[in-house]
C-alpha angles and dihedrals in degrees: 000000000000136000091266100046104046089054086059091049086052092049093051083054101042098044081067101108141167090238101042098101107049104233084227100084080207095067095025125122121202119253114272119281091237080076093076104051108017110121083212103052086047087059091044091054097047090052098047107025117024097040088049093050147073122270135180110240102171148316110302092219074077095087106013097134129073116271094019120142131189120184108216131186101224104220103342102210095042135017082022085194112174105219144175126222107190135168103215123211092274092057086251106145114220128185101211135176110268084211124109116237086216114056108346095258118145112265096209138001102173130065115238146128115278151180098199142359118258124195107214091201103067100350091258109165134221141186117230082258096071099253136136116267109170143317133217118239092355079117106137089019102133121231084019121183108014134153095281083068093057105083118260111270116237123204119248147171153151140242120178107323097345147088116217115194125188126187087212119003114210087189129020114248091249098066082049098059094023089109095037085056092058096049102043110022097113087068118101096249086155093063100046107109133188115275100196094189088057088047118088131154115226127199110214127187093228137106104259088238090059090064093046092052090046090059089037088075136053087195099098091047094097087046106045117017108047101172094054086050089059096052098051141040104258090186087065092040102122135156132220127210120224137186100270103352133044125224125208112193116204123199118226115225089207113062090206091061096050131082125277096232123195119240086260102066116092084237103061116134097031137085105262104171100169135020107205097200108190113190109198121290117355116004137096131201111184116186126206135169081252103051142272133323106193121211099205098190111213119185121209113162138337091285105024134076140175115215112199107198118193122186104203100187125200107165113035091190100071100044114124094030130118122319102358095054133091090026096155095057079043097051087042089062098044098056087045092063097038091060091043087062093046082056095056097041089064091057100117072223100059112107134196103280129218121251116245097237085212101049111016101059092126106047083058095052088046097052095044086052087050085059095042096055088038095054096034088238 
């Protein structure tokens, strides 16, 4: 990289600022389009976001029995952290470094059910907790073993169905599906359970924060996905914004493909036929009568996205109704407009856009929480 250019990739980084999205959506203009292509600003994000914040890493029936281990790659992409998620003989689940304290190998790359950690490197042991057990020919060696022998601790944990995992948390999960919990806690979560032929994995060429911004609205429903349209009242569509997460409700046409709510839920009385849960900054938790079809963000470059998505089903019977039915065709939409827009970031004659104060209330939010977490403010 030359001079020049370097100077240019400075000024994109540094034009990220606490005030440069205004916190009234009515004044408000949208982040720099840089943002969405920039190799600095990926690595900026990764850094201070994705590492800071809350991912799913697998289904915790996984490891649901004592000395179970499961290697995982947290965020490959991006973080590319190498974890393990282990049950140890106590039936204590632990998330643990897959990287050996001796010489960085990796401690384990196949799942399996264990006693003990074995590196296959040197022979150094380890306990499914993650601490040091013993290691061949270190006789003599001073301050030997201590805790920076143990492996690093990583901290996990489950919601529903699924373990979350995090390098440095800036929040607990909880704080993160604290408010999911109390709109959507009289549903059966315990009982989803995985539906591989609804589960699929799509590669998009789009910045990872370009499909965020395009759930994050309901505003292009009536334009691109006709057959969703038709399933729910676009006129009651409405977001909420949360602490850390955003929620769209959408509002069935049809009464026999919404939820039956308790007396208890805000909603009670009306049609809601789906809840679109979005956790800063990559997760989606999308709720229908029938279950749960997961949205696992994974980063990896500046144009370039995997999707994971995961269908948890609870109720086979109303499957391929309303609003929860036809998601691939959905989902296929949706990517295609995604790449048309990283297409048009890159025009030398795009410019930064204005928010609809009625629609894109959450691509706002998002995009002020992205700075947030980017300047440390």
């Amino acid at each position: 990289m030359d001079s020049c250019e370097e100077k240019r990739a400075h000024s994109r980084v540094m034009s990220l600022t606490p005030d440069l999205i205004d916190p009234d959506i009515r004044k408000a203009w949208g982040l720099p389009l840089d943002f969405y292509s920039s190799p600095e600003i990926f690595e900026r994000i990764t850094a201070q976001v994705l590492a800071k914040t809350w991912h799913v890493v697998g289904d915790a029936r996984e490891v649901e029995g004592a000395g179970l281990v499961s290697p995982v790659t947290l965020l490959p992409g991006s973080l590319e952290e190498p974890i393990l998620v282990t049950r140890d003989q106590r039936g204590l689940l632990h998330g643990i470094s897959n990287v050996c304290t001796h010489r960085g190998a990796l401690v384990c790359e196949k799942a399996g059910q264990m006693t003990a950690l074995r590196c296959p490197y040197h022979g150094r042991r380890f306990g499914l907790d993650g601490g040091f057990l013993s290691m061949p020919e270190f006789g003599g060696v001073e301050g030997f073993p201590s805790a920076a022998d143990d492996l690093a601790r990583v901290p996990l944990g489950s919601w529903g169905p699924f373990l979350f995992a995090s390098i440095d948390p800036s929040h607990s999960l909880a704080e993160l599906t604290a408010e999911m919990d109390a709109r959507i806690g009289f549903l059966p979560l315990g009982d989803a359970r995985l539906d591989p032929e609804r589960s699929r994995d799509y590669l998009v060429d789009a910045n990872w924060a370009l499909y965020c911004d395009n759930y994050l609205e309901g505003f292009h429903i009536p334009f691109v996905h006709q057959k969703l349209a038709g399933a729910i009242d676009y006129g009651s569509y409405r977001t909420e914004l949360l602490t850390l997460s955003t929620l769209q409700v959408g509002h069935g046409r049809d009464e026999e493909d919404c939820f039956d709510l308790p007396p208890a839920s805000p909603d009670h009385g009306t049609r809601v036929a789906a809840y679109y849960f979005w956790l800063f900054p990559a997760t989606m938790v999308n709720v229908y009568p029938w279950g749960i079809s997961l949205n696992v963000i994974q980063p990896l470059g500046p144009a370039r996205t995997r999707v994971l998505f995961r269908s948890y089903v609870w109720n086979e019977s109303r499957l391929d109704r309303g609003a929860g039915s036809g998601l691939d065709e959905v989902e296929m939409e949706d990517e295609a407009v995604v790449e048309s827009v990283q297409k048009g970031v890159r025009s030398r004659l795009a410019r930064r856009a204005r928010y609809s104060p009625e629609r894109e209330t959450g691509v706002h939010q998002f995009h002020r929480l992205l700075l947030r977490f980017l300047t440390g403010s």
